[in-house]
N, C-alpha and C positions, 0 to 999 in steps of 0.2 A: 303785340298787345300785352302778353305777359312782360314781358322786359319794363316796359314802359308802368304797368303799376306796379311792380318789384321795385323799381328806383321812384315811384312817387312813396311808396310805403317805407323806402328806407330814407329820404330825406326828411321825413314828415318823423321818425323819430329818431335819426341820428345826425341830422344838419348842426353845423358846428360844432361836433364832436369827435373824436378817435371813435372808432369802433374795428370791430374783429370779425374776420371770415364767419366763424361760430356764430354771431352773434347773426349777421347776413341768412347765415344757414337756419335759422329759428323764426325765419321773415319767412320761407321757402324752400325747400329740399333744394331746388338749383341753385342756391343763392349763390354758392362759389362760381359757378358756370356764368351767373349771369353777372357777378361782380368782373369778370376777366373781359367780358363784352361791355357792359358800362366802362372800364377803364379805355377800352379803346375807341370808345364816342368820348371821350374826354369827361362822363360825369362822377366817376371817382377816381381818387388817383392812390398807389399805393403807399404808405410812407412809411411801412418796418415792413417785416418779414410775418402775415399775418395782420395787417392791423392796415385800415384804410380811412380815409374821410372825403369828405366832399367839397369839392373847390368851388372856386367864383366868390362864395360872401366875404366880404371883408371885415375884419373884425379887429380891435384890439386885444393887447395880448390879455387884458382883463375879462373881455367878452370870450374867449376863447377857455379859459380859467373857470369861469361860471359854469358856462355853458357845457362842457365837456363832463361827462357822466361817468367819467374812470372815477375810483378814490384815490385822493390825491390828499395832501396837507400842505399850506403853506405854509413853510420856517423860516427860524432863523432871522435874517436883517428883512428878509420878504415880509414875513409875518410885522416883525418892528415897524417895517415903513407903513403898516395897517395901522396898526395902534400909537405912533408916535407923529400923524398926517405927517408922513414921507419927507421926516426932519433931515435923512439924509437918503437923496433918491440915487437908485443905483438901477441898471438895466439888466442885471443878472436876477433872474428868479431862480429862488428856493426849496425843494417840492421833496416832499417826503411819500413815497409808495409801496406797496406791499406783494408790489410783482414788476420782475424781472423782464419780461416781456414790452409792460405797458414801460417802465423806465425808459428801455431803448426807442419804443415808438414817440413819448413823450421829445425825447432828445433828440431826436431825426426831424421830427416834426417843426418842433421851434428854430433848427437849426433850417430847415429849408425856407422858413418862413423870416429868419431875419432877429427872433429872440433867443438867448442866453438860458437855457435851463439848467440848472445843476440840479440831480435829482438822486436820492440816496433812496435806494431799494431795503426794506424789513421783513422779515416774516409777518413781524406786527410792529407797524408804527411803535415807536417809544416816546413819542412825547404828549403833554397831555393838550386837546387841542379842542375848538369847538367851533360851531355853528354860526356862520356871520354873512347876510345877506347873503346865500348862495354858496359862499367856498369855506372849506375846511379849513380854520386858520387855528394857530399855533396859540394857547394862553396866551394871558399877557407875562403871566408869571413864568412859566415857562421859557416863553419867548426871551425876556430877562435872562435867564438862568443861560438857555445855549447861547445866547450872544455876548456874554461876560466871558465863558466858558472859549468860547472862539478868537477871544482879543477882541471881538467889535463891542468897545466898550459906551462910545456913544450912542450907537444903536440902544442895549444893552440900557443905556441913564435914561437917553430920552423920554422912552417908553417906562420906565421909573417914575419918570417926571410928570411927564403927561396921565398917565395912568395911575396917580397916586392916591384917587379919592375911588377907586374900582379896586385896585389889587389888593387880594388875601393876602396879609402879610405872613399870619399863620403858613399858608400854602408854599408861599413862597419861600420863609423859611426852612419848612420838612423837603421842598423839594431841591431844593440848593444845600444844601447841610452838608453830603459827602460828596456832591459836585467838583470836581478840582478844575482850575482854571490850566486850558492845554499843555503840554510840557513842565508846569511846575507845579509846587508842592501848596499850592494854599488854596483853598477854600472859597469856592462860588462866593458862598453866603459873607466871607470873610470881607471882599472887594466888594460888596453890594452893603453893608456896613459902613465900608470906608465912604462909598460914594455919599451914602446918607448922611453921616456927617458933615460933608463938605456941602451939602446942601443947603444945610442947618446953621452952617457957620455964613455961608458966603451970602444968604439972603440973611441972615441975622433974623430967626427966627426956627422955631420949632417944627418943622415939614414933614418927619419923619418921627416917629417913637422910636429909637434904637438905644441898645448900649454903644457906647463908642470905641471906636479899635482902632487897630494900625496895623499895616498890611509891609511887606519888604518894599526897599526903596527903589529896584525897577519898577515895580509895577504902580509905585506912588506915584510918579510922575504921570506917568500914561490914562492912570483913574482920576485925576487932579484935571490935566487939558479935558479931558471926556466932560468933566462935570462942568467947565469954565466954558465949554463951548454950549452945551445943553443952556444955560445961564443966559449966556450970551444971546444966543439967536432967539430962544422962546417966547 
């Protein structure tokens, strides 16, 4: 009897979520005793060291995203493909956390279930990110900023593009300014300039307030295709 409303009371607040022994343990003093006998009725199952959830519902990996009650951020091209309607869809998620622990259960978990997590552990989050039906996602400016920053430069325009009559260009200036784009020596803000330009030029009109610059001739080409496909497809 007890068993049985232990695991009504722990589905009723942890269904579709990771959760932790601890957390089990705050439901009920036995909770660990009775989580080791729920796993071998098959109603939870373990998937880190510490850290459990509840099988059978089915759910996508966005439902799973929502629903799951760790902090979490989504980054990067993850975040982009929010803010840019998933200009370029990709099946690796992006995930920013602030513990070492939930990182590994995040990453067991997706991994037994069939999704891609790549997931980067903080003391504290460093990127600036907000509130969007449910899940913690990445600015857009922001977002801009680490995907320019990482070589994903159509992620990176898309989300420029699309998101051009929302983004603080202020913001996104101060937060790109000492940015350097990975392995080389130039400037976030420098490639996100260039991009604006070629925006300006290639629809023949004015999209963008910037001054205009020029960036080294590797990375012209590469910010040149990025903004010709953004064009293209949108």
């Amino acid at each position: 009897m007890y068993l049985e409303k232990f695991n009504a009371a722990l589905v009723e607040k942890w269904d579709s979520s990771l959760f932790k022994v601890s957390s089990a343990k705050e439901l009920d003093a036995r909770g660990k005793e009775y989580l080791h006998r729920l796993e071998k009725l098959g109603k939870v199952k373990k998937v880190y060291w510490g850290w459990y959830y509840i099988p059978g519902k089915k759910m996508d990996v966005w439902d799973f995203l929502t629903n799951d009650k760790g902090f979490k951020v989504l980054i990067k091209q993850t975040a982009a493909s929010l803010w840019d309607y998933d200009f370029i869809h990709r099946d690796i998620y992006r995930l920013a956390v602030e513990n070492q622990s939930y990182k590994k259960a995040l990453e067991s978990f997706a991994c037994e279930v069939g999704w891609t997590f790549e997931v980067e552990c903080y003391d504290k989050v460093p990127y600036d990110y907000k509130m969007v039906d449910g899940l913690l996602i990445e600015s857009p400016e922001s977002c801009i900023i680490s995907c320019t920053s990482d070589w994903a430069f159509t992620d990176a325009f898309a989300t420029l593009y699309f998101r051009r009559d929302e983004i603080n260009f202020e913001k996104l200036k101060e937060l790109s300014r000492w940015k350097r784009i990975s392995k080389v020596d130039t400037r976030v803000w420098t490639a996100i300039k260039y991009s604006c330009k070629l925006f300006n030029e290639q629809l023949n009109k004015t999209i963008f307030k910037v001054k205009t610059t020029e960036v080294r001739e590797d990375l012209k080409e590469l910010i040149e295709e990025a903004v010709e496909k953004v064009i293209e497809f949108a």
